[in-house]
ZAVEXTOR-629798 format. One record per residue (C-alpha): residue in three letters; x, y, z. Coordinates in steps of 0.25 Angstrom, whole numbers, plus 5000, padded with zeros to 4 digits. Each point is the difference from the previous one (the first is absolute). Last residue first. Layout:
alaXYZ/...
END
This chain:
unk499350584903/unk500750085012/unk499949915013/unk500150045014/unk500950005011/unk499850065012/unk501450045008/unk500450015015/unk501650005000/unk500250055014/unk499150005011/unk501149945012/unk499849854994/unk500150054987/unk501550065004/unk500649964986/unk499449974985/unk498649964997/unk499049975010/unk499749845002/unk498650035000/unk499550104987/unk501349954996/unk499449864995/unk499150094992/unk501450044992/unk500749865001/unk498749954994/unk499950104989/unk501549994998/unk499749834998/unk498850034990/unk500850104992/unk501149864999/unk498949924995/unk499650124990/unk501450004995/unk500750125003/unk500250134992/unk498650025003/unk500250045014/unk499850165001/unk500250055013/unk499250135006/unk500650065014/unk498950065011/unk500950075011/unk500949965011/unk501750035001/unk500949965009/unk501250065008/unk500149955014/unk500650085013/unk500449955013/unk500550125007/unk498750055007/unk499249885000/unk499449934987/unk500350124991/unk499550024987/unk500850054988/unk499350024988/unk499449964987/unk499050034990/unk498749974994/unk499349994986/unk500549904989/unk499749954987/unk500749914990/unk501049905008/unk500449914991/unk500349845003/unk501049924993/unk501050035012/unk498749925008/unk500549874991/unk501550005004/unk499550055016/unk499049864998/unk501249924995/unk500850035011/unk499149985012/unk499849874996/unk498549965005/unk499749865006/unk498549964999/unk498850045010/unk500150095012/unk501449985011/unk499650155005/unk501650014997/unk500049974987/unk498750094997/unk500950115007/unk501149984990/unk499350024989/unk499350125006/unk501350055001/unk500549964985/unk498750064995/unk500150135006/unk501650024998/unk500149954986/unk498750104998/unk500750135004/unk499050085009/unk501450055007/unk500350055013/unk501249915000/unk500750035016/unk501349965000/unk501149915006/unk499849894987/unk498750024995/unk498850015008/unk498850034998/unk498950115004/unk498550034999/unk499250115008/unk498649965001/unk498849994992/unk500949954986/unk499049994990/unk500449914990/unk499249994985/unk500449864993/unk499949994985/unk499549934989/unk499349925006/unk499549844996/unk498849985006/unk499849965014/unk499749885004/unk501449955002/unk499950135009/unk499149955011/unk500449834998/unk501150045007/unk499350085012/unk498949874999/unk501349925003/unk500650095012/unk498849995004/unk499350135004/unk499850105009/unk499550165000/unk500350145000/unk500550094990/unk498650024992/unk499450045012/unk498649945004/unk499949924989/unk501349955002/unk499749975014/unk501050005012/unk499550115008/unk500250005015/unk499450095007/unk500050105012/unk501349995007/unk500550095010/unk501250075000/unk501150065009/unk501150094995/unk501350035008/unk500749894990/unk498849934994/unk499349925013/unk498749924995/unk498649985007/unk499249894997/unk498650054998/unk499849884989/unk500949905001/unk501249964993/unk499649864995/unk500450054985/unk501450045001/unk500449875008/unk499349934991/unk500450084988/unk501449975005/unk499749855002/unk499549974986/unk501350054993/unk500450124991/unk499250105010/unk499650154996/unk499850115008/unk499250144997/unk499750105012/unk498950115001/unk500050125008/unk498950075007/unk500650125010/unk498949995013/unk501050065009/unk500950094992/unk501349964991/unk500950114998/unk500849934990/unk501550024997/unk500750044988/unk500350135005/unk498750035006/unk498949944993/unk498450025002/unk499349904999/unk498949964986/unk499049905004/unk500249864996/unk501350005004/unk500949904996/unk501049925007/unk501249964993/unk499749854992/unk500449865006/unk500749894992/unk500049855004/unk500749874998/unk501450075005/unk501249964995/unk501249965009/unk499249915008/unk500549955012/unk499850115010/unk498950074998/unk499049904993/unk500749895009/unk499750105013/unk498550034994/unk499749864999/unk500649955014/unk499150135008/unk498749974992/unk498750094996/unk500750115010/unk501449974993/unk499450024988/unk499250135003/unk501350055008/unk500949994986/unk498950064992/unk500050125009/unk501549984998/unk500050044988/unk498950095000/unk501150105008/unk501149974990/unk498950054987/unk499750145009/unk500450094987/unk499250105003/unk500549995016/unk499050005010/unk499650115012/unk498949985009/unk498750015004/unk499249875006/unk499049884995/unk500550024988/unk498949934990/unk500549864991/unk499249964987/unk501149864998/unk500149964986/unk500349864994/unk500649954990/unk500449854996/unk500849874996/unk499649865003/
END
């Protein structure tokens, strides 16, 4: 099972939170699994080097006034919270959280009030099989391209630096990688994937990039924004592989720090 879920939270008290506040939900998740099992969320934590989840920043539902970069949150303050899970006992743990429970975010503390995981209900919530997720875009018709929309800051990693690049070889090369680690379905070459994305153009493109700071001397440079690929140069086997990697990413995350917020993107087709 894979999935998406959002949490509707309410601050139950004033305070101050960072903009990007991706660290702080972090380990909210942590305390969530090690409330729902203290051995599962220590082999999470400590074993596993790649996380099976994302979490997205905190977002107000209800514009809050900003005071360099920092959130005066007031009493009452709706936000709402996406998580996603790459195995059954994340959402589980993710799921089970009950309604009225109330969750410490830094200095910040919130209550829950709902739990959407309904694809009806939000477009970017939901679980399915990781079969029926497959057998989702072998059904779709053959693209021919794939429209990203980066939702939060996005950022890889090459050698010492920070890439802030929307390059496809980077993008389908880290979802790649990313599917290998989720253990899904069938064996993936890294390699032969980044030979097939350099195929790849990109045609449109509206956003920009930054530096964004996780504490005060810890800084990332990324990009977000809505990036347009054209695919035909490929096979349409191969189209229906990047479609796949690319909806995959609407869980996994694309690129680095996607368990503190980063790398959000919905993919959708461009026929």
């Amino acid at each position: 099972m894979i999935g998406a879920l959002v949490y509707k939270l309410r601050a139950e008290n004033s305070a101050q939170l960072p903009f990007i506040n991706g660290r702080i939900m972090h380990a909210v998740l942590f305390k969530i699994l090690n409330d729902f099992s203290p051995q599962f969320g220590s082999f999470v934590h400590n074993e596993l080097n790649i996380k099976p989840f994302t979490v997205s920043f905190l977002e107000p539902v209800d514009r809050i006034p900003q005071i360099n970069g920092r959130w005066q949150v007031r009493q009452g303050d709706r936000f709402l919270w996406r998580l996603t899970g790459l195995n059954e006992q994340i959402l589980q743990a993710e799921l089970t959280l009950p309604i009225g429970k109330k969750i410490q975010a830094g200095s910040l503390r919130l209550s829950l009030e709902e739990i959407i995981c309904d694809g009806k209900i939000r477009d970017d919530s939901g679980v399915i099989a990781v079969k029926d997720f497959i057998s989702s875009v072998k059904n779709v018709p053959a693209v021919k391209g794939i429209d990203l929309n980066f939702v939060s800051p996005t950022s890889f990693r090459i050698d010492d630096f920070d890439a802030p690049y929307p390059r496809a070889e980077l993008i389908f090369t880290s979802l790649a990688d990313k599917w290998t680690q989720a253990e899904m379905p069938a064996a993936v070459e890294k390699n032969v994937i980044r030979d097939f994305a350099s195929k790849i153009r990109l045609t449109s493109w509206s956003g920009e990039s930054k530096k964004f700071y996780l504490a005060q001397n810890r800084g990332v440079q990324a990009f977000w924004g809505n990036f347009s690929y054209n695919v035909e140069s490929l096979s349409e086997e191969v189209r229906r592989v990047f479609l796949l990697f690319a909806k995959f990413g609407e869980f996994a995350g694309v690129g680095r720090l996607t368990g503190q917020g980063f790398g959000q993107v919905r993919a959708s087709c461009i026929n």
